[in-house]
Structure formats: structure tokens, C-alpha cells
C-alpha positions in Angstrom: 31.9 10.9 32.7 28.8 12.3 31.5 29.5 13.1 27.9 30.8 9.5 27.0 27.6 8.6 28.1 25.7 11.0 26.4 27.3 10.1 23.2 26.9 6.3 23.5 23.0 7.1 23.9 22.5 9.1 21.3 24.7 7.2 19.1 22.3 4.0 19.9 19.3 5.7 19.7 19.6 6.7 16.4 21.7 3.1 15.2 17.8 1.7 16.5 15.8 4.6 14.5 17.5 3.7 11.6 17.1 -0.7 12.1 13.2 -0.4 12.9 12.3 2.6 9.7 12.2 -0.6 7.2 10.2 -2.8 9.4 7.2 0.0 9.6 6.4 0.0 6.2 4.4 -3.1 4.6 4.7 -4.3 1.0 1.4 -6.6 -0.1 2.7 -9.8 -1.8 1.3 -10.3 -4.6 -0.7 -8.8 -7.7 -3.3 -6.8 -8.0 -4.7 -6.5 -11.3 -7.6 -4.2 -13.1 -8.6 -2.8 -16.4 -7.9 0.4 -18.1 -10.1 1.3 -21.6 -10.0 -2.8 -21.2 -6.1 -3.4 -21.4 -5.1 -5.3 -17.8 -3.0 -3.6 -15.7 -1.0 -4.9 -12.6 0.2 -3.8 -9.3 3.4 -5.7 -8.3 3.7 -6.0 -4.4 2.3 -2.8 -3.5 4.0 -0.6 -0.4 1.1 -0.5 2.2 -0.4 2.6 3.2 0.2 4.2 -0.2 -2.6 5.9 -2.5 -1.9 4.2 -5.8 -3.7 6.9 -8.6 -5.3 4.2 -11.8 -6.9 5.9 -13.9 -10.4 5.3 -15.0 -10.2 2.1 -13.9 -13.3 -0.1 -15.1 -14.6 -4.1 -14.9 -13.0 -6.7 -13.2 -10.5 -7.1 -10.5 -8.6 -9.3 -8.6 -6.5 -8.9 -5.6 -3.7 -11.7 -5.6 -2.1 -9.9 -2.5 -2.0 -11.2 1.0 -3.3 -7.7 1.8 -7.0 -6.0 1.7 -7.3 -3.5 -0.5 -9.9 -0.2 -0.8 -11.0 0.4 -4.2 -11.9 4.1 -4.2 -13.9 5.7 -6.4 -12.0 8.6 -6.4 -8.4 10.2 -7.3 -5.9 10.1 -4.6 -8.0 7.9 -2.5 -10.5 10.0 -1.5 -14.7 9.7 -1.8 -16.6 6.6 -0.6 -14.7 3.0 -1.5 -15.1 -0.7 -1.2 -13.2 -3.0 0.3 -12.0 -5.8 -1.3 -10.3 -8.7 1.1 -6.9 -10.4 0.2 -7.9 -13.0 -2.3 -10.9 -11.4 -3.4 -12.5 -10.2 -6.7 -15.1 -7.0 -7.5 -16.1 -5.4 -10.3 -16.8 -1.8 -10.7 -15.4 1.5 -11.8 -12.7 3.9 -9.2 -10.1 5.7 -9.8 -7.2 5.0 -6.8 -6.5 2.0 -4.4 -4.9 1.9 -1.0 -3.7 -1.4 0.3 -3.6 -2.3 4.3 -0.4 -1.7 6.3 
């Protein structure tokens, strides 16, 4: 009688691992758009959590996402940043963003 059991818990454990994975991650809605050697570029509904790599990045920003965003002044979000809340506009050089979860 054990092993049915066994089976049936496992088997529901990992049907509930596998429902709740998407929920964890966090898209931002929205743009976020910047300026590379003064073309515009744009970030379409970002994952959250992610360390998005720009470029030399340069002038002005907006972020049109529902999420804050940290503007780092480094590659692969590392080195002092700002943080830049959803709606919000900066401008300033950096090199990689990282939106909230």
C-alpha cells in the first residue's frame, strides 16, 4: 500500500514544480528605451532579474515599464548603479541594466 502512495506523491510533487516555475519569473511591461552612438534602442518587456549587457549606452532614457530598473555603469551589471523607478527618466552613460523581479 505504500508504493501507490509513494508514486501519487512524487507524481504531484513534481505536476506542482512544474505549474509554479513560470509564475517565479517576472517580465516588466513595457519599454525601456536608451541611446547607443545616438541611435535609440528598445527593450521590449524585459524578464526580471536578468542582466541585460547595452553597450556604451549614453544620454537619455526612459523606463516605460511597470518595473524599476538599475542602470549600471558597468558590463554584466556589476560597479555602482542608479536606480531608475518605473515611469522614470535619467540621463547618463552605463553599460548593463537589471530590471526588478
Amino acid at each position: 500500500m505504500r508504493r501507490p502512495f509513494r508514486v501519487f506523491a512524487t507524481v504531484f510533487a513534481s505536476a506542482s514544480l512544474a505549474l509554479l516555475a513560470p509564475l517565479s519569473a517576472h517580465a516588466a511591461s513595457g519599454e525601456f528605451l536608451y541611446q547607443v552612438n545616438y541611435q535609440q534602442q528598445t527593450l521590449e518587456d524585459p524578464a526580471g532579474g536578468r542582466c541585460y549587457n547595452v553597450g556604451q549606452a549614453n544620454g537619455f532614457l526612459q523606463n516605460r515599464t511597470d518595473s524599476d530598473v538599475r542602470i549600471y555603469k558597468e558590463a554584466r551589471c556589476r560597479g555602482t548603479y542608479t536606480i531608475v523607478p518605473r515611469g522614470g527618466t535619467h540621463i547618463l552613460q552605463f553599460q548593463s541594466v537589471r530590471f526588478a523581479d
